[in-house]
C-alpha positions in Angstrom: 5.0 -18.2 -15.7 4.6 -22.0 -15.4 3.1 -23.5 -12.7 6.3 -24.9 -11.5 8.5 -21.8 -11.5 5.0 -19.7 -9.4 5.1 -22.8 -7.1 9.1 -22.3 -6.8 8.6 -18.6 -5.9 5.9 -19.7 -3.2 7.9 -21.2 -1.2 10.1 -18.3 0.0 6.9 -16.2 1.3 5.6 -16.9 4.7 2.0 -16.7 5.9 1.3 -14.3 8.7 -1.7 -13.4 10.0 -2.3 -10.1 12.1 -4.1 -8.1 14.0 -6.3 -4.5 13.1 -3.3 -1.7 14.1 -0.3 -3.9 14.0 2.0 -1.6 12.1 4.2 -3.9 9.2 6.4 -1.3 8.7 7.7 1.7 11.2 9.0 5.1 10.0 12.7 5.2 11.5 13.1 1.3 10.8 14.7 -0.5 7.7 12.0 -2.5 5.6 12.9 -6.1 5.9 10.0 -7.5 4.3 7.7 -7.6 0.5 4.0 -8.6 1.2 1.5 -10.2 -0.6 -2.0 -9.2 0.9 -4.5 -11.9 0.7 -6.9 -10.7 2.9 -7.2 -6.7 4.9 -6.6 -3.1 4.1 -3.5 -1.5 5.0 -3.1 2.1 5.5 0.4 4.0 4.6 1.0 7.4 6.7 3.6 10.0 7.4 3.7 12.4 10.5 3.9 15.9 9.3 5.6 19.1 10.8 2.9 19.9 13.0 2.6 16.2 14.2 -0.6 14.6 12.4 -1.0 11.4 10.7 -1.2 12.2 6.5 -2.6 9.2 4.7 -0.7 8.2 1.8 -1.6 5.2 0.1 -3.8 2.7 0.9 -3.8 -1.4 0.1 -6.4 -3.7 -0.2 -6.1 -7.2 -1.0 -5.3 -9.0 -3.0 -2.5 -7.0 -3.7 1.6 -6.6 -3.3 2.8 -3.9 -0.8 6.4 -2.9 0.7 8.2 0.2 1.3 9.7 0.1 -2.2 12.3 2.9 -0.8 13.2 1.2 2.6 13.2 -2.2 1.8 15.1 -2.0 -1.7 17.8 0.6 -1.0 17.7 -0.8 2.8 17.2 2.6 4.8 15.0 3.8 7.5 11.2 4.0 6.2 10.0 7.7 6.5 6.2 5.9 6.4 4.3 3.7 8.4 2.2 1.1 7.6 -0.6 0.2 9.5 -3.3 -3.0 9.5 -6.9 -1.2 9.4 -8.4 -4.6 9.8 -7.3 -7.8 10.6 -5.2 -9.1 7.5 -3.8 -12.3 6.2 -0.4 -11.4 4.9 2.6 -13.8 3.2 6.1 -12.0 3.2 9.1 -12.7 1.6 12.4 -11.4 3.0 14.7 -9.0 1.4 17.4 -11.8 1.4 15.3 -13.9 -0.5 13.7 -11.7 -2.6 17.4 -10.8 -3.8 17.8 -15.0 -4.5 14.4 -15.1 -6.4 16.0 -11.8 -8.3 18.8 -13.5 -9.9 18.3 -16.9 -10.0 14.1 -16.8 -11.5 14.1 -14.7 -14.1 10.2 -14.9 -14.0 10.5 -13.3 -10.6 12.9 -10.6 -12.2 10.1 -10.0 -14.8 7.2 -9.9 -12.1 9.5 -7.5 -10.0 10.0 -5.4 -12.9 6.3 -4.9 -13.9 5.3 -4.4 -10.1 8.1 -1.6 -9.8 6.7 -0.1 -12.8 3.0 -0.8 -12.1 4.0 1.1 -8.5 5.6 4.3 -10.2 2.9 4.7 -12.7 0.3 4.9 -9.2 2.4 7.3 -7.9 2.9 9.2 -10.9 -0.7 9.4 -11.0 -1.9 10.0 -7.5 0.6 13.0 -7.7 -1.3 14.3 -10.6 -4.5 13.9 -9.9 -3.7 15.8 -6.3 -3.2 19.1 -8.5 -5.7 18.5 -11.4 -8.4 17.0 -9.9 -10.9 18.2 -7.7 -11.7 16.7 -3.8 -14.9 16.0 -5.7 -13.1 13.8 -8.7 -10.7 11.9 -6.4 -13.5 10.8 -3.9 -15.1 9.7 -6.8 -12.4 7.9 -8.2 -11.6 5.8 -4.8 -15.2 5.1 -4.7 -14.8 3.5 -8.2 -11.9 1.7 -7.7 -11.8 1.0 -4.4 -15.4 0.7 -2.8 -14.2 -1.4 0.1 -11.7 1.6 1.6 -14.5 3.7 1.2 -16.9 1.7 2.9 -14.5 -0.1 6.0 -12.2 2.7 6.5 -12.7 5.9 8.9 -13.6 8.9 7.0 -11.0 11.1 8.5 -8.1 9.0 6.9 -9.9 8.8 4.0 -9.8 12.8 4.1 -6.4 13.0 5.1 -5.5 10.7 1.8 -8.0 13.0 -0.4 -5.9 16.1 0.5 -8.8 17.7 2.5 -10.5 17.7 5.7 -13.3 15.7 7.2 -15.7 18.7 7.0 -15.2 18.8 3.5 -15.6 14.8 2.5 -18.9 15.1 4.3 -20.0 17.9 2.2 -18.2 16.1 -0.8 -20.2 12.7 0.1 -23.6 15.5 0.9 -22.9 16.2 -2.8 -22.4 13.1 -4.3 -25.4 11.9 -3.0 
């Protein structure tokens, strides 16, 4: 993408800085904004049946985050997603995401390759939760994501491993 068309598409995100536990988006509320995460961590979790939090997803900067659900098909988020530190965030509405759709078709192109960057995650997070081992998954955030691992409490980081926080300690006893 040239430089002029990146520094078109710039201008329709705003910068927003926030606070550790400022939820972005709540469950029960339409997704009104994309974000760009410059700076934090962001934690995505449902309430199950029996009312407790289950982890998700998480996002660390830099990366691209939104309720690909609520904020394209513009219904009520069953997720919410939560600042685990403080963050430095530029959104971009849905109405303007929308404009950038059909009038940059750089921007089409970027949305195209982030919505199939986003399925193949998913697609592979679902895998690996029923042919991997507690074991191979901590192992494989700690890989790729040191800083979750590291800045984020260990019972979410259970909760998004599948297990509980009894058995990430004796996973981490192992490991080291």
């Amino acid at each position: 993408m040239s430089d002029d068309k990146a520094d078109l598409i710039a201008t329709f995100f705003k910068e927003e800085t926030l606070t550790k536990g400022t939820l972005i988006i709540n469950e029960g509320k339409t997704s009104k904004k994309s974000f760009f995460l410059e700076s934090g961590i962001v934690r995505c979790y449902i309430i199950d049946l029996e009312g407790n939090e289950i982890t998700t997803r998480f996002f660390s900067a830099p990366d691209f985050l939104n309720d690909f659900l609520s904020f394209f098909e513009q219904q009520p988020s069953e997720e919410n997603y939560e600042l685990l530190t403080d963050a430095k965030l530029h959104s971009i509405s849905f109405t303007d995401v929308q404009y950038c759709f059909h009038n940059i078709p750089e921007f089409r192109e970027w949305g195209r390759m982030m919505l199939t960057l986003n399925h193949v995650f998913l697609k592979k997070r679902m895998i690996a939760l029923h042919k991997e081992t507690a074991q191979e998954r901590y192992s494989n955030l700690i890989k790729t994501h040191p800083e979750i691992v590291q800045q984020v409490p260990l019972h979410m980081i259970a909760s998004y491993l599948g297990v509980t926080k009894y058995s990430l300690s004796r996973i981490r006893k192992e490991i080291k």
